[in-house]
VEXMAR-745423 format. One record per residue (C-alpha): x, y, z. Coordinates in steps of 0.25 Angstrom, whole numbers, padded with zeros to 4 digits, always signed. Layout:
N
XYZ
...
***
This chain:
79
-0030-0083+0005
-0018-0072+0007
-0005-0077+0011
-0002-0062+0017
-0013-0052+0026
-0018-0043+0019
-0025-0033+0028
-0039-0026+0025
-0045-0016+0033
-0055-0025+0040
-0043-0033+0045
-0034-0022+0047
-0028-0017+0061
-0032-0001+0064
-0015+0000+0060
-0017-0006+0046
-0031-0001+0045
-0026+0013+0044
-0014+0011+0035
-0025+0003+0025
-0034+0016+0028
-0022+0024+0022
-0018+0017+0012
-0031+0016+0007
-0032+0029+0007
-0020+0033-0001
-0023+0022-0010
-0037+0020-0011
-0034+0006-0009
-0026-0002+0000
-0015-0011-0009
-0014-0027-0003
-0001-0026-0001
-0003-0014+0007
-0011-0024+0015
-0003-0033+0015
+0007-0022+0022
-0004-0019+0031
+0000-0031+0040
+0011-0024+0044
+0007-0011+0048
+0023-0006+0049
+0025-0013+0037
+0013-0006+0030
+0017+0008+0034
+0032+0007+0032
+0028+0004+0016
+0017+0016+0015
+0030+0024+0022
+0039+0020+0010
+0027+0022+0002
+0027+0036+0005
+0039+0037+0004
+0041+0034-0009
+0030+0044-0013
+0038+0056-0008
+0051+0051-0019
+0053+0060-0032
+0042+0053-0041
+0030+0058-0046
+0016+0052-0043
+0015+0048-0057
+0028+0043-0059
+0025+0034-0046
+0012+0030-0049
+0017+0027-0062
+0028+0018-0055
+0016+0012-0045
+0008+0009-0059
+0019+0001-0065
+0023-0006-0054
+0008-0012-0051
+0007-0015-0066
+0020-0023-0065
+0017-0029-0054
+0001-0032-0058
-0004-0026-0047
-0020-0024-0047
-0021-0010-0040
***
């Protein structure tokens, strides 16, 4: 039993729906905390805003994705 909503598409509001359709297709997968997010539509596009945000700074992808990597390994994260 899940203590916190965790919003899939066949539950999903037209709202959430489309940010899940998004994401997914950026990702190729929509991350649970990214559901979990998903409860608060404004909530949900205010973090893919920062998101973005931090996608234009001075880093390159490789460094950032080897920044991402490290962080899920530390943090055990499965995907």
């Amino acid at each position: 039993m899940s203590r916190i909503n965790v919003i899939e598409k066949h539950t999903a509001s037209p709202e959430q729906l489309e940010l899940l359709n998004a994401i997914e297709g950026q990702l190729g997968m929509v991350p649970n905390f990214l559901k979990v997010f998903a409860n608060s539509p404004v909530a949900l596009r205010a973090f893919l805003g920062l998101h973005g945000v931090s996608n234009a700074g001075q880093l390159d992808p490789l460094n950032r994705g080897r920044i991402a990597l490290a962080l899920a390994q530390q943090n055990s994260c499965e995907y």
